[in-house]
matplotlib code that plots the C-alpha trace (Angstrom):
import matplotlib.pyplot as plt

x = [28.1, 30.2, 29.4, 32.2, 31.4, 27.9, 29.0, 31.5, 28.4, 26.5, 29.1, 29.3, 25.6, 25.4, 28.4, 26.5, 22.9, 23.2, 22.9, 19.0, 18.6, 22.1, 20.9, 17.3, 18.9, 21.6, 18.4, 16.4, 19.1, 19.9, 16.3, 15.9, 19.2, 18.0, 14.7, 15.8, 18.7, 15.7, 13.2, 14.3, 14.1, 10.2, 8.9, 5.0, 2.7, 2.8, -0.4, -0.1, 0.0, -3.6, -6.8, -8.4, -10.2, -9.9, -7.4, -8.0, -5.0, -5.9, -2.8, -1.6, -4.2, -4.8, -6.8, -8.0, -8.7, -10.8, -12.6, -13.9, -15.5, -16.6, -20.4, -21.0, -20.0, -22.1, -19.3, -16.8, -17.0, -16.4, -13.3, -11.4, -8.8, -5.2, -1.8, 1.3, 2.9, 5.8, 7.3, 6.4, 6.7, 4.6, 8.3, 9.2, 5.6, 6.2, 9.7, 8.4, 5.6, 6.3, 8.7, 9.4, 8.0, 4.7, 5.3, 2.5, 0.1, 1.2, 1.4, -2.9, -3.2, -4.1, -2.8, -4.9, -2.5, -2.6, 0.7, 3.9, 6.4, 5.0, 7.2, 10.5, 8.9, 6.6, 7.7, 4.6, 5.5, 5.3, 1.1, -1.3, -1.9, -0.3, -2.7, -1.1, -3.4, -0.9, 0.5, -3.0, -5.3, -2.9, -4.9, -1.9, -4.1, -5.0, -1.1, -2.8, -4.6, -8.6, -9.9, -12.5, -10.5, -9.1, -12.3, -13.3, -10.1, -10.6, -14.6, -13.8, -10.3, -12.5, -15.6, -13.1, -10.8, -12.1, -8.6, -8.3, -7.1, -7.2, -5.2, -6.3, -3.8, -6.1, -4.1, -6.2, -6.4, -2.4, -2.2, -2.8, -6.3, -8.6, -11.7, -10.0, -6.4, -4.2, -0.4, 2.0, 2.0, -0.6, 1.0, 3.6, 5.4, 6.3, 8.4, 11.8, 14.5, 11.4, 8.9, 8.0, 4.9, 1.9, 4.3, 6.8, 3.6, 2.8, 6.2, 7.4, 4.0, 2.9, -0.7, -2.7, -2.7, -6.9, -6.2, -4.5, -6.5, -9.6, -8.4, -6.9, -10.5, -11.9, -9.7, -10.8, -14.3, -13.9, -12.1, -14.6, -17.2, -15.5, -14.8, -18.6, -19.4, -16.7, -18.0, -21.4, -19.9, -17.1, -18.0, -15.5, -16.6, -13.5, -13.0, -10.1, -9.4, -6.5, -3.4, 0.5, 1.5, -0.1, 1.1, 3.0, 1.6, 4.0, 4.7, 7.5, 8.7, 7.8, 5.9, 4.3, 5.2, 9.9, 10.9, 12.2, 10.6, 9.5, 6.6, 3.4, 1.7, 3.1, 3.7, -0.1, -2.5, -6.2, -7.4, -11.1, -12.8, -16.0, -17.7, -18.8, -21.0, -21.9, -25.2, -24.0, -25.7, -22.5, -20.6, -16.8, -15.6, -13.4, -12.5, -8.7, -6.2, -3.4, 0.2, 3.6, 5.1, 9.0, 11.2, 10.7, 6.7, 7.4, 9.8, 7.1, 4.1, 5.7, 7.1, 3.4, 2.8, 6.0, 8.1, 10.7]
y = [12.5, 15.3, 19.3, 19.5, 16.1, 17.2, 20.6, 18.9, 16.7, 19.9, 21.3, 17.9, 18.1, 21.9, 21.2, 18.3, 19.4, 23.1, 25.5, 25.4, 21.6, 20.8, 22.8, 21.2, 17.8, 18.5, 20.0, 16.8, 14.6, 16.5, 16.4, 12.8, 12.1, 14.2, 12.3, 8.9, 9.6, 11.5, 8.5, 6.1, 9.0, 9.2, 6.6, 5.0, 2.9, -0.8, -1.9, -4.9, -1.8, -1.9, -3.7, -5.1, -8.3, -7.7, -4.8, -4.1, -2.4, -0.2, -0.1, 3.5, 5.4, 8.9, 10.2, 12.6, 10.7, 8.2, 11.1, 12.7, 9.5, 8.8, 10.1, 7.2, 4.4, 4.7, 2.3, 5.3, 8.6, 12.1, 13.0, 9.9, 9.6, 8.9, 7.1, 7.6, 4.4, 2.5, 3.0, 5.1, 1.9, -1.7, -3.7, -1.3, -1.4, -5.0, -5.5, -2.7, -4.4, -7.9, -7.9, -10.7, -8.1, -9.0, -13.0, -13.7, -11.9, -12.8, -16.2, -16.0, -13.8, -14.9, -12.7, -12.9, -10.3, -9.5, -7.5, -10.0, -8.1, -10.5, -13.3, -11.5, -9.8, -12.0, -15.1, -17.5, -20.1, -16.4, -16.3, -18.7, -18.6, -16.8, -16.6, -15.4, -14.5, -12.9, -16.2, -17.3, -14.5, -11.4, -10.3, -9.8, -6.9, -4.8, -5.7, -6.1, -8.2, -7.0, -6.7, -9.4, -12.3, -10.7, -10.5, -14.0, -15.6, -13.5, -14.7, -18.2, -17.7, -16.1, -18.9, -22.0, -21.3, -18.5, -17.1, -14.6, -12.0, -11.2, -9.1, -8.2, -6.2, -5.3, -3.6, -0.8, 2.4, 1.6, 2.1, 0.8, 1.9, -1.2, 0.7, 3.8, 2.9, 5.5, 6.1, 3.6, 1.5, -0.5, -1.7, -4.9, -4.0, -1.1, -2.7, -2.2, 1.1, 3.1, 1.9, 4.6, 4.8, 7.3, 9.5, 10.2, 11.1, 13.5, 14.9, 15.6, 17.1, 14.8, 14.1, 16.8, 15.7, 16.5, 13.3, 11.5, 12.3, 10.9, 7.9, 7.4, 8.3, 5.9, 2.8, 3.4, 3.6, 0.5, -1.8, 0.1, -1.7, -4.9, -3.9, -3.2, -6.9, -8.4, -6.5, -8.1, -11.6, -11.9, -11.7, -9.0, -6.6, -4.6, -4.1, -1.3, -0.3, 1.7, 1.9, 0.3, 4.3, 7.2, 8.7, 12.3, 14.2, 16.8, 17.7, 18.8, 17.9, 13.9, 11.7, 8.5, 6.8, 6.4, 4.5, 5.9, 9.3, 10.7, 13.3, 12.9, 12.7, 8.9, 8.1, 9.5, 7.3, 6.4, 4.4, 4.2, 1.5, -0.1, -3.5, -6.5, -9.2, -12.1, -12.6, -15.1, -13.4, -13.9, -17.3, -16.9, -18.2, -21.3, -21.1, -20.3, -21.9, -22.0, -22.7, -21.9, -18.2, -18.4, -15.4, -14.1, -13.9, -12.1, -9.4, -9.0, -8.2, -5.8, -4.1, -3.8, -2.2, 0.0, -0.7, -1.9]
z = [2.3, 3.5, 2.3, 0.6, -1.5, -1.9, -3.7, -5.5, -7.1, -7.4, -9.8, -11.8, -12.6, -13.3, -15.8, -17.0, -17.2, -17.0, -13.9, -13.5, -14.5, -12.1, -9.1, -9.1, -9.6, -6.7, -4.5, -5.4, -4.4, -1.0, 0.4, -0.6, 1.8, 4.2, 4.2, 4.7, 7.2, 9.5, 8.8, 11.5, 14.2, 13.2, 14.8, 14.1, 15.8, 15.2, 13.9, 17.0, 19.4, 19.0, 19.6, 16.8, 15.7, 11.7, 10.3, 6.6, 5.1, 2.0, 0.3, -0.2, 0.9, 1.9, 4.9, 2.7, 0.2, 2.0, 4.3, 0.7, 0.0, 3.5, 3.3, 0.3, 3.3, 6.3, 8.0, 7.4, 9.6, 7.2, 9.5, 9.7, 13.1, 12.0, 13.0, 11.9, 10.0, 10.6, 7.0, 4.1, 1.8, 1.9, 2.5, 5.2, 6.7, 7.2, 8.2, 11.2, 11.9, 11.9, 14.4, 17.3, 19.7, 18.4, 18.5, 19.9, 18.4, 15.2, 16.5, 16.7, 13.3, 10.3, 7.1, 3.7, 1.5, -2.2, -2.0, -3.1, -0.5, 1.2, -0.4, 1.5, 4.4, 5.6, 7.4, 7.3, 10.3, 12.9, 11.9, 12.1, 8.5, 6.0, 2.1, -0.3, -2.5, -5.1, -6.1, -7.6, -8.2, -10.2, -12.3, -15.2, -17.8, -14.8, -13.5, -9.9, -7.4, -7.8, -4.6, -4.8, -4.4, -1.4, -0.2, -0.8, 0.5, 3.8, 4.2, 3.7, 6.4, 8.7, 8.4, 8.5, 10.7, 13.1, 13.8, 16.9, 14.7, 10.8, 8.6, 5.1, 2.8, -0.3, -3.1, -3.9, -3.6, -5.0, -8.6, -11.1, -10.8, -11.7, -12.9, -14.0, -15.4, -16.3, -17.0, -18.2, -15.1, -16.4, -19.3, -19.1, -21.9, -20.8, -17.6, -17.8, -19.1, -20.4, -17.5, -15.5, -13.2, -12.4, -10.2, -12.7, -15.0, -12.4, -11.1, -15.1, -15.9, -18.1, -16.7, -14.0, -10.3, -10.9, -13.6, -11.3, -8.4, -9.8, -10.4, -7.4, -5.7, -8.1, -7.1, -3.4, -4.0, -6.3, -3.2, -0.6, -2.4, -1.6, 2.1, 2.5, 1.4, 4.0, 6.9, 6.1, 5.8, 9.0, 12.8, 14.5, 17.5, 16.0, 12.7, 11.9, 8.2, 7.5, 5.4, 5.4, 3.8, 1.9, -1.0, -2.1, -4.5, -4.8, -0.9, -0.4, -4.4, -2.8, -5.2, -4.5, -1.6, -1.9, 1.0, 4.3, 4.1, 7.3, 5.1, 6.6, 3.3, 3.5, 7.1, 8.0, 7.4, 8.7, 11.2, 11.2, 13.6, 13.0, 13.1, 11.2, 11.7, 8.9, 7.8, 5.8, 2.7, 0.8, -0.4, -2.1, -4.8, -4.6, -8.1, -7.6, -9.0, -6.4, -7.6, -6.2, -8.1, -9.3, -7.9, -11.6, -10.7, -8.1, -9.7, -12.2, -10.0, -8.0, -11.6, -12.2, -8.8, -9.6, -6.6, -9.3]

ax = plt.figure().add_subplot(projection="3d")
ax.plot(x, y, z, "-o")
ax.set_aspect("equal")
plt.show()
């Protein structure tokens, strides 16, 4: 978009909505351009780039979230070390990450993920073994994956097949918040023209970022829980948790996590390692009923995430 085509729209929507309403829509519209034309110069680290036996992904989470939960988890330090990510949203995480110039170490990985992006962005014959564990276990009145059958596909992957490497994608801290569910995201018949999610709450004022923020904290602490148990029930020298993206909370007017933004409230996320060793104190359920989604499954569950 040229100047002169982006002060031509600028006059349209203060003729439309008024000067102050026009201007901040016009504003809103230039620094979301601005952010996704600068994102591909921002380059991350690729989560292969690294060392690692296990790599938990907590979807959307903040380093400073996690670090003011960090003296509850004695596997968590209270300063957590950071990267920056590949992508500021779970599809571009992937499509960055899961590149050919990591064939063979995706070749030895196996991926246990509750995030159905997966179903696009995720080519199952480039790992080892590829669990979907979104096609079996949503969970459709909290409009999520819960973290425990994440947990239990990933003990089970790691005591039957013993791969070199294992990826786990858990949904939480990403809303909606199992324990604590707020907004409208969490309602199914809400999906659709009048569907709007957590971040539009927040940006129009509609609930307090303290609100939000708390629950937020709360779905962390709820899926930590469940990371505690797996590091007691897989053998890793190196375990890594961290996140595929953060999310805004008004930085820079950003919320949530839009795709190709550069901000480091979304690109920075943590990287804590640690290690795990099974005492085999734990034994998964097997009680999942796999079947094979429909592309209209798929649409839905990530509508209840609100990537749609």
């Amino acid at each position: 978009m040229t100047f002169r085509d982006w002060l031509g729209r600028t006059c349209s929507y203060i003729r439309s909505d008024g000067v102050q309403s026009g201007l901040r829509r016009s504003a809103d519209e230039f620094k979301r351009g601005a952010a996704t034309r600068i994102d591909p110069y921002v380059p991350g680290e690729p989560i292969f780039a690294h060392d690692w036996d296990v790599l938990i992904v907590l979807d959307a989470c903040r380093p400073d979230l996690l670090a003011e939960v960090a003296e509850s988890y004695d596997f968590l330090p209270r300063r957590p070390e950071t990267v920056r990510s590949t992508g500021s949203s779970s599809w571009i995480w992937m499509e960055r990450n899961f590149t050919t110039d990591w064939a063979n170490e995706m070749r030895e990985t196996a991926y246990v993920t509750g995030n159905p992006y997966s179903s696009d962005y995720v080519d199952p014959s480039a790992f080892a073994l590829v669990d979907e564990v979104w096609n079996y276990a949503w969970d459709d009145d909290h409009g999520t994956v819960p973290a425990r059958p994440i947990t239990d596909r990933t003990i089970d992957t790691a005591r039957t097949h013993d791969p070199e490497r294992l990826l786990v994608h858990y949904m939480q801290p990403h809303f909606p918040s199992v324990p604590d569910p707020i907004g409208s995201a969490i309602d199914i018949d809400t999906f659709g023209e009048q569907w709007e999610s957590i971040w539009d709450d927040l940006e129009a004022e509609r609930i307090s970022e303290e609100r939000v923020w708390e629950s937020y904290r709360t779905n962390l602490e709820y899926v930590l829980d469940d990371v505690a148990l797996l590091l007691e029930n897989v053998d890793a020298e190196t375990v890594v948790i961290t996140a595929d993206h953060g999310n805004a909370l008004g930085e820079c007017g950003f919320y949530g996590h839009p795709p190709l933004n550069p901000h480091p409230s979304v690109r920075r996320v943590p990287w804590v390692e640690t290690s795990a060793r099974d005492t085999m104190g734990y034994e998964p359920s097997q009680e999942a009923n796999r079947v094979d989604p429909s592309d209209g499954d798929v649409q839905s569950h990530l509508r209840d995430l609100g990537y749609l």
